[in-house]
N, C-alpha and C positions, 0 to 999 in steps of 0.2 A: 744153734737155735736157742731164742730167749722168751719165756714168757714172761710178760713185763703188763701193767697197768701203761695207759697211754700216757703220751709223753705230748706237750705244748705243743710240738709241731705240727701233732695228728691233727689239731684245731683246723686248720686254716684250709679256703680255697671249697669250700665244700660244695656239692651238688644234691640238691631237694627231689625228691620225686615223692609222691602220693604221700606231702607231709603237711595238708591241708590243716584245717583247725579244730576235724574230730579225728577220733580214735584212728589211729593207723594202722591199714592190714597189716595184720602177723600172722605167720606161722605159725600153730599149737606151741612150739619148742623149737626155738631154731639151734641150729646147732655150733655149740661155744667151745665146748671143752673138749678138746684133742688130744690123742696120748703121745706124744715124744714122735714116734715112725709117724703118726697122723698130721703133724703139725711141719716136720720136715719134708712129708710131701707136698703140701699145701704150700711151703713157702719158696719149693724149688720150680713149684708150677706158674707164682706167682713172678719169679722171676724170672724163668723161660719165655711169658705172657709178656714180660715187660720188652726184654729183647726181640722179640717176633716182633710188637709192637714198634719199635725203633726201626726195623728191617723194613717193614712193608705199609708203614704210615696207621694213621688213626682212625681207619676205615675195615683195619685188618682183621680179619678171622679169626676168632679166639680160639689158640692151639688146640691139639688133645692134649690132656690134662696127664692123662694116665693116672689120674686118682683113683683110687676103690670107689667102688659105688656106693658103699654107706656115707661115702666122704663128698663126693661128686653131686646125688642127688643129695644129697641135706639141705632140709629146711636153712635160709637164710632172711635175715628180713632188713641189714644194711651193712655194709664194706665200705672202709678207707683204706686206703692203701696208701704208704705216705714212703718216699726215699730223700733220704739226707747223704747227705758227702760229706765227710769229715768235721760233722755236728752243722752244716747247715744244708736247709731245706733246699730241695733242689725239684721236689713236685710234692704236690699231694690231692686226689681225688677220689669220689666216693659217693656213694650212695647213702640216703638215710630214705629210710621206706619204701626198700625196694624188694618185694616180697619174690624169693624164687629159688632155684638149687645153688648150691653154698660155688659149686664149679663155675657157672655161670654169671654171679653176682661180683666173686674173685674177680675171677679174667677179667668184666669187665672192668673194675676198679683201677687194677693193676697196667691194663689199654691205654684208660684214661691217663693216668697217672704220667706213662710215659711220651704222649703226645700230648694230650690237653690245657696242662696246666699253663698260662700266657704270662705271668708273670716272672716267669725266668728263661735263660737260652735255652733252644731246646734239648736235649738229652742225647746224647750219639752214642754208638753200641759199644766204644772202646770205656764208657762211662760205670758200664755195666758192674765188672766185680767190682767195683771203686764205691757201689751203693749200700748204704745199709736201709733195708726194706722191712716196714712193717706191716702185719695185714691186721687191722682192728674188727672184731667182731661185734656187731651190734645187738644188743637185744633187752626185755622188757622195756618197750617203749607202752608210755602210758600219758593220756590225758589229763591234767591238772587241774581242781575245779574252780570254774568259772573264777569267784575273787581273788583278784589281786591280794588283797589284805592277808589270805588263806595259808597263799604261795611257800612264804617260807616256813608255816608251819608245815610244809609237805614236801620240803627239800631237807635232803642230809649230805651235807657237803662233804666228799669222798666216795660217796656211791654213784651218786645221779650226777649224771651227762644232762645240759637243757639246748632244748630248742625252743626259739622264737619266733612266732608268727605276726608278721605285720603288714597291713595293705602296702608301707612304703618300705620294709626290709624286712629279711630272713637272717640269723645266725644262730652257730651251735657251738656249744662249749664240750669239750670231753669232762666225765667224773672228774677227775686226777687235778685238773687245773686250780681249783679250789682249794683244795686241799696242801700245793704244793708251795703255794704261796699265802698264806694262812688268813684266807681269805672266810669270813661269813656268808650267810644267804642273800642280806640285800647288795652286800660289794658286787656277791656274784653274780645278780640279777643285772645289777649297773652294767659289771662290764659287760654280759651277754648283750646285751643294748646298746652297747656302741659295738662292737662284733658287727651287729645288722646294720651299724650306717646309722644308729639313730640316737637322739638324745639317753643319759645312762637312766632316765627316771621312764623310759618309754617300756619299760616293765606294768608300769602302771596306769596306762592308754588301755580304756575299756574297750579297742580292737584289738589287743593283741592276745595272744592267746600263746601259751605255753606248755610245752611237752617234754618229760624226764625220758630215761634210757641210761640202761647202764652198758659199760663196754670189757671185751678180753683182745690182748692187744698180744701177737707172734708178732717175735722180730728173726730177722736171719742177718748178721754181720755184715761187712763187707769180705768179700775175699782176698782184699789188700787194704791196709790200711796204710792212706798217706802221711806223711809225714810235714807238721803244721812244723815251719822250718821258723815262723815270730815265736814261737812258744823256745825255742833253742837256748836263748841266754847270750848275753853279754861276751863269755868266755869261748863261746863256740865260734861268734861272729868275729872275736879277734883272732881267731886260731887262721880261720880263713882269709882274713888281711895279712897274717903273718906268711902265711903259702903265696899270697898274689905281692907282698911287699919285694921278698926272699927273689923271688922269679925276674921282677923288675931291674934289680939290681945285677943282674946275671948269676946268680948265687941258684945250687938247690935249695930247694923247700928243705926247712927245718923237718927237724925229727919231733914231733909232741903227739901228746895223748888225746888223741883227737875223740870226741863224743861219736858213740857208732852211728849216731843220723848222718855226720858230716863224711861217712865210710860207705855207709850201706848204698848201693844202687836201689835202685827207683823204675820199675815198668811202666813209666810215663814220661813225657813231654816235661823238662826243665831249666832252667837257664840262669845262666850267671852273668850280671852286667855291672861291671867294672870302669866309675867315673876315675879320671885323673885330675891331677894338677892342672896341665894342660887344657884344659878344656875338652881336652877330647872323652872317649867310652867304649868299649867293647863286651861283645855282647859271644856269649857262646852259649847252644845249644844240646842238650843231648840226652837220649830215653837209655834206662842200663847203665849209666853213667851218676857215679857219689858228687855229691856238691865241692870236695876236694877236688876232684881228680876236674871240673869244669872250670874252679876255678883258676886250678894250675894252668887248661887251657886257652884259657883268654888271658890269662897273663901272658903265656907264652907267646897269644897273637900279638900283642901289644908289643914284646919286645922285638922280635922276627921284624916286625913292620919300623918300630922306631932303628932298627941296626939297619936294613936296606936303605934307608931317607937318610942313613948318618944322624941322627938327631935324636936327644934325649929321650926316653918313654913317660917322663913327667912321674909323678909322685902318687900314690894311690888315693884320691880322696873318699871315694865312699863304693861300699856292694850293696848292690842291690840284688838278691835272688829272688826268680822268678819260679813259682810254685803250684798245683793244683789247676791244670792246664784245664779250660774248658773251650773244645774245637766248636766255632760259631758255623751255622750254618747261613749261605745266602737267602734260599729262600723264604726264611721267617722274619715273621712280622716284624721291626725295628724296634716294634714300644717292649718286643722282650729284651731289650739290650739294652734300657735306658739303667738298669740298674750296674751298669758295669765302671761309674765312674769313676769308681776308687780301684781298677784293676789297669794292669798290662792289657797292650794289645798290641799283639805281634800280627803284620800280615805278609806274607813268604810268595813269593811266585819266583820258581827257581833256584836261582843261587842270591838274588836279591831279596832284602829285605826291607820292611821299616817298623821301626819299633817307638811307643809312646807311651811315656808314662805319669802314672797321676798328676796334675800338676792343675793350677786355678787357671791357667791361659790355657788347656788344651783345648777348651770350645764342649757344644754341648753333646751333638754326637762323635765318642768316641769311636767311633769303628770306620767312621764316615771320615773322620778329621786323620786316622793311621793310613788309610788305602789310599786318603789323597797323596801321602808323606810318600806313599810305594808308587806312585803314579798311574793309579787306579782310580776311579768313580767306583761308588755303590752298585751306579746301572751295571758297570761291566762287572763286575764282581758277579752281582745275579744271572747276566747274561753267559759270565763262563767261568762258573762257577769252582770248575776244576783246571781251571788254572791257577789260581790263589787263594790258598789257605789264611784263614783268619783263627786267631784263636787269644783266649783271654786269662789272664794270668793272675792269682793273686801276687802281691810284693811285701816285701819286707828290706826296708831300707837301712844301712847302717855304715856310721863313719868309726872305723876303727879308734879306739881312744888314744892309741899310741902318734895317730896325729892330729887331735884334737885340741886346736889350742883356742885358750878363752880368750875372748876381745876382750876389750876392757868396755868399749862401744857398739850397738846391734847398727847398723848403718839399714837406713830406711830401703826396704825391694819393692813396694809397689808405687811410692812415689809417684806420681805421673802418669800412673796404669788403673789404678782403684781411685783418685785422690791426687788433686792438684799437688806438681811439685814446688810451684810457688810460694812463699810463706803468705804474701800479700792475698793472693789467690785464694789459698786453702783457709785463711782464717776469715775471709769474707764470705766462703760457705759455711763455714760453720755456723756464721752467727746469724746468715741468712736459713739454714736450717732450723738451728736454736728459734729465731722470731718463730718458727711457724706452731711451737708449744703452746702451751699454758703454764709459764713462770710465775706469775700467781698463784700455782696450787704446788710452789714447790715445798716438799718435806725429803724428810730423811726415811732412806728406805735403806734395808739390809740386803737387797741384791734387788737386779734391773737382768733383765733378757733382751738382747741389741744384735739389728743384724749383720752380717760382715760383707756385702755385695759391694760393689764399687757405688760411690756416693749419689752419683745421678739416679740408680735406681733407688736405693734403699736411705739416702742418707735424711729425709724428711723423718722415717722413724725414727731415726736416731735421736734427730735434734727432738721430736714432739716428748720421745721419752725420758731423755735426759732433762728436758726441760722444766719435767718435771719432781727431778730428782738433785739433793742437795747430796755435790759430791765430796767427803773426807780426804782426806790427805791421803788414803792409802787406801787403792783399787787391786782387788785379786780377781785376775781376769782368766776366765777357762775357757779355752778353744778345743775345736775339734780339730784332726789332725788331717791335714788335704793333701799331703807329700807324702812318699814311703822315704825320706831323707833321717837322719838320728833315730832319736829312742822313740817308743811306744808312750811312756809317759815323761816331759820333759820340761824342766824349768829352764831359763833362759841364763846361762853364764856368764851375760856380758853384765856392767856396771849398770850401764843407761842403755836405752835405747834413743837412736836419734830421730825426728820428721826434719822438716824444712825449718828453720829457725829455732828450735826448740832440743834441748836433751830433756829426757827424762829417768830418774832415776830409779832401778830397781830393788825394793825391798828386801836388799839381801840377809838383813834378821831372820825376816820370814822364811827366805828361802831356805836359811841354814835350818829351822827348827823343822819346817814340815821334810823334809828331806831325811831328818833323822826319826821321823815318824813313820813315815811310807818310802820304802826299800824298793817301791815299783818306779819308782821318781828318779833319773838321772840329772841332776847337772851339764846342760853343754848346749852347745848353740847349732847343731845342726838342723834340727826338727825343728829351729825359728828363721833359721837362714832366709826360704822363700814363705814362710808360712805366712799368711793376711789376714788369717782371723782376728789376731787383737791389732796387730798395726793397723788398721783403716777406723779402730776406736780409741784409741788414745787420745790422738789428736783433738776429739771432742770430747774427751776426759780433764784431759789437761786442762782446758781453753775455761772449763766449768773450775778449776779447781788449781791455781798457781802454782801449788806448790806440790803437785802429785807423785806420789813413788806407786810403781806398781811390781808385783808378781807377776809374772807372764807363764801360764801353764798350761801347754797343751795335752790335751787326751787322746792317745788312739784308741785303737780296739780294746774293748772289756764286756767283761760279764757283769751284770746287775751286781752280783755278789761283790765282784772287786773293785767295783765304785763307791759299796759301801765302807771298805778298809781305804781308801781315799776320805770319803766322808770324814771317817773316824779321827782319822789325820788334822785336815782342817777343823775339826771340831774341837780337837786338844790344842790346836797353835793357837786360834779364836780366844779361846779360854784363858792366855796367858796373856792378852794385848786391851791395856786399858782401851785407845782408841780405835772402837770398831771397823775393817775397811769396808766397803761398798764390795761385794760379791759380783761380778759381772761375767754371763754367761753371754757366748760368742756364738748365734746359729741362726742361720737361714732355715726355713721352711721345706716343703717338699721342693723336689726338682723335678723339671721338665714334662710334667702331665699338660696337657688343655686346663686352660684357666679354669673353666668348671671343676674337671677331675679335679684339678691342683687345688683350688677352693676348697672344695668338700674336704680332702686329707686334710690338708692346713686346720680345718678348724674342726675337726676330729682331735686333730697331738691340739692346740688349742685349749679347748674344751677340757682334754686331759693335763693341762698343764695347768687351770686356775683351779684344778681340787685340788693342788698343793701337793698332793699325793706322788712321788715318786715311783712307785711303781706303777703304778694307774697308766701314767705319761711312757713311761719304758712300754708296756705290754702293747698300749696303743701307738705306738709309734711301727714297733717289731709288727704286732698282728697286722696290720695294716699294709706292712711293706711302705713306712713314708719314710721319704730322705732327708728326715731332719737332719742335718751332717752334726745337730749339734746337742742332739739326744743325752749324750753320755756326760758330759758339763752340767747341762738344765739335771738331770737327775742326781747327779753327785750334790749340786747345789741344793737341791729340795730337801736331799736327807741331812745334809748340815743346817737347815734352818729347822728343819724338825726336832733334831736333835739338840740343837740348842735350846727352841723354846719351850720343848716339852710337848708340842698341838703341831697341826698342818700346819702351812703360811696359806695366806687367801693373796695370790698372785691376780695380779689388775691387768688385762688388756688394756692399754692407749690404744693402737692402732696398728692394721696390716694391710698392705695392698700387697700385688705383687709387679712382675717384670711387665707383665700383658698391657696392664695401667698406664705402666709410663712406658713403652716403650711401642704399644701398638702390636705388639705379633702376642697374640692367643695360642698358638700351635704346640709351642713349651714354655711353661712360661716358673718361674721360681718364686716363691713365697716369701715373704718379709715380715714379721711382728715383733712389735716393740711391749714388753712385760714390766711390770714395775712389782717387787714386792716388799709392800711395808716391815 
């Protein structure tokens, strides 16, 4: 048990009650500060509450507590109850002014928590020790007078928690937020304003109306902590190519010092999926079982199977493990699964399976697109439900370097799929895109935001943006990363890359000096092999610019902090290269909400992305839950333009529409914008 100030996650998802726009009932003293045995009961109650909860639905009867009574009735006046899984959110609900005994206010928080929350799958009771739970205490909540103008002389950033009142939105920020990101009163006001859904200056709408509070935040651990198998390293992921190499060839597993992640078993669902040479893959699963000891056995199945056929087992090309199992249920709502598209999705009935993994063709519901793969519908999944198990995986993809070998050429993968494979073809869209700008107002800009969707929908952005953009010789182009295939951060190996008629050639200067800046950066060509984020903009790069070399660098997963030691990177290479290149960030908007919903987010990260401000765009993107896929590039890029010029950049909208527009279906639809910054 931890007492801890709140933490960014407690923010989000919150529930209002009697927090109109005067004074809100309180309690004389509600009660905040617990002694060690008082706060351990509270938090073994709130996680008993959570369980029960999962058991018997979100209608359930809030357990006995078995709290003491000076603990159980105590004054309460608001409760968040927030559970993360291995640092991400996984629920969080709560009360703000809801006056009553502290037993009562809990339970329910911690109810809500574990059914309520719609924006993730929902929560199943094997999930349970795997949560770290905290319960936030709320208290002196106080009304803020009337003026605007007043406000920040009456906030002190680190103390005060705000809430916002407005006929057209509600939000609330915890203390801590402010503070941890070294944020002022009016920053803070901003964000708490888009928090609500509404413009960041609607702080100062003489409807709205504002309310401080401060918070005490118990955390209880998880009672297992899993094992984040991307965080392992380079020399872990070859240990495990070298067990499944060793096996293939009929040989045992070498003897090496294997990292005790790759030893230790696991009281969960995890799996190892072993692509070949051959085309083929094998897939093994197992709870109690080290990623060693799975990967030996899917190598095993591999050879077993190629020795009965007579025929070769093929050559190892890449592991993929499958990690931090989340079991889906049928009967919830769909739109909680929409966030699953960077994961595994296993569905089992039996001894059959089918298994699918991230990939830009696997379609937009993935749970829908796996069951069809297992010969199952949705309907019947719901209908019988315990026949087939669904369940959702993180990944982590990686091709051993011992058989990595550099092309000297990236040979074009969507060709024909995103993007005419014609040369005649493809360069008669371009310049039918291109007409549809404004070449007359073209300048020189020091990064452009472009989206990567296949051309029919999105390629009018492209051309209005670029159209208006004068493109240099030498484009640093940063994608998000849509495969679990190579490294986490990856420049491209080959020389050139090729389209239809055209090579182009890779900045390999470039690549060598930022490489020798940032150590998170591999060299090698797997993580481009099917990746389409810059492939579908080049070819409108080029067309702008004969003689173009480019960088090709994709991002995966990162912390705000470690986009900044990226930043840093490009901000030293920059500094050594008389001729400036054009920065181009590679990202689609939100995915799959109703064009409305989808609208609103889109121009929310929007909104946050012309204050120039990188973190501003990071926090709204996170708070929000929007799938910009390409978050992590736009804000690596905002802190190298800031850092360079010493001030924000003032990023320009051209233009966004999305899928709905052109293609007629409203139901999910994905977001496009084109950014230019001078």
């Amino acid at each position: 048990m931890k007492i801890t100030e709140p933490k960014e996650s407690d923010i989000v998802s919150i529930q209002h009650e009697g927090a109109g726009g005067s004074q809100p009932a309180t309690p004389a003293q509600p009660k905040i500060n617990l002694d060690p045995d008082q706060a351990r009961q509270l938090l073994e109650f709130a996680r008993a509450t959570v369980a029960h909860a999962i058991r018997h639905g979100e209608t359930a009867e809030i357990p006995a507590s078995g709290l003491p009574r000076e603990i159980a009735d105590a004054p309460a006046f608001g409760v968040f109850v927030t559970l993360t899984r291995s640092g991400a959110l996984r629920a969080c609900r709560g009360y703000w002014g809801k006056v009553g005994r502290l037993e009562e206010v809990v339970g329910s928080a911690a109810r809500d928590s574990a059914t309520l929350d719609p924006r993730f799958p929902g929560i199943v009771l094997e999930e349970v020790p795997l949560l770290e739970l905290d319960v936030s205490l709320l208290h002196r909540p106080r009304v803020l007078d009337r003026s605007a103008a007043d406000w920040p002389k009456q906030i002190v950033v680190g103390r005060d928690g705000l809430v916002l009142n407005h006929p057209k939105g509600r939000g609330l920020l915890l203390p801590q937020v402010a503070s941890e990101r070294g944020w002022d009163v009016p920053t803070f006001l901003k964000h708490l304003s888009m928090k609500a859904g509404l413009p960041e200056e609607a702080w100062r709408d003489p409807e709205t109306k504002l309310l401080a509070f401060s918070a005490r935040v118990y955390r209880d651990p998880p009672r297992y902590q899993e094992c984040d198998v991307a965080s392992l390293g380079k020399e872990a992921m070859e240990h495990l190519g070298e067990i499944a190499r060793a096996i293939l060839v009929g040989c045992a597993p070498p003897s090496l010092a294997l990292r005790p992640e790759l030893t230790e078993t696991a009281p969960v669902r995890r799996g190892i999926l072993l692509n070949l040479s051959t085309g083929g893959r094998e897939a093994y699963f197992g709870i109690n079982e080290s990623l060693a000891q799975m990967t030996a056995q899917a190598a095993q199945r591999v050879l077993a199977r190629a020795r009965k056929h007579q025929r070769h087992p093929g050559e190892l090309a890449s592991i993929i493990t499958l990690f931090r199992p989340l079991a889906l249920r049928a009967g919830e709502d769909p739109s909680r699964h929409r966030g699953l598209a960077q994961s595994a999705i296993l569905a089992q009935g039996g001894e059959s399976y089918a298994l699918s993994i991230p990939a830009p063709d696997r379609g937009r519901n993935v749970v829908e697109h796996t069951l069809k793969a297992a010969g199952k519908s949705l309907e019947e999944w719901r209908a019988k439900p315990n026949e087939t198990s669904v369940t959702a995986f993180s990944v982590f993809g990686y091709r051993p370097a011992a058989r990595t070998e550099r092309r000297p050429v990236r040979a074009p993968a969507r060709a024909g799929q995103f993007y005419p494979a014609d040369e005649a073809t493809m360069l008669q869209r371009i310049d039918h895109f291109l007409s549809q700008g404004e070449p007359d107002n073209e300048a020189s800009c020091r990064a452009v935001m472009l989206p990567h969707a296949g051309w029919s929908f999105c390629g009018s952005i492209i051309g209005k943006t670029l159209a208006r953009t004068r493109v240099p010789k030498t484009a640093i182009v940063l994608s998000p990363k849509h495969t679990p295939l190579g490294s986490r951060w990856s420049i491209s190996a080959a020389d050139a890359w090729e389209f239809p008629g055209r090579r182009v050639p890779v900045a390999t200067d470039l690549r060598d000096r930022l490489v020798a800046r940032c150590a998170a950066i591999d060299i090698e060509d797997e993580a481009h092999r099917l990746e389409h984020g810059i492939e579908v903009l080049v070819p409108f790069l080029a067309k702008k610019q004969p003689e173009l070399r480019i960088l090709p660098l994709v991002v995966g997963q990162a912390s705000f902090e470690e986009t900044a030691t990226l930043a840093e990177a490009l901000v030293e290479v920059l500094g050594e290269v008389d001729d400036q290149p054009l920065l181009v960030i590679s990202s689609d908007m939100n995915h799959f909400a109703t064009e409305e919903e989808n609208r609103r987010l889109d121009h929310l990260a929007i909104d946050a992305m012309v204050t120039g401000d990188a973190r501003t765009l990071h926090d709204t993107v996170r708070g929000h839950s929007i799938s910009m896929c390409g978050v992590l590039p736009a804000v690596t890029v905002l802190q190298v333009l800031e850092r360079r010029a010493g001030e924000k950049s003032a990023p320009e909208l051209v233009d966004y529409t999305n899928s709905g527009q052109v293609a007629g279906d409203n139901a999910r639809v994905v977001g496009y914008a084109g950014v230019v910054i001078a």
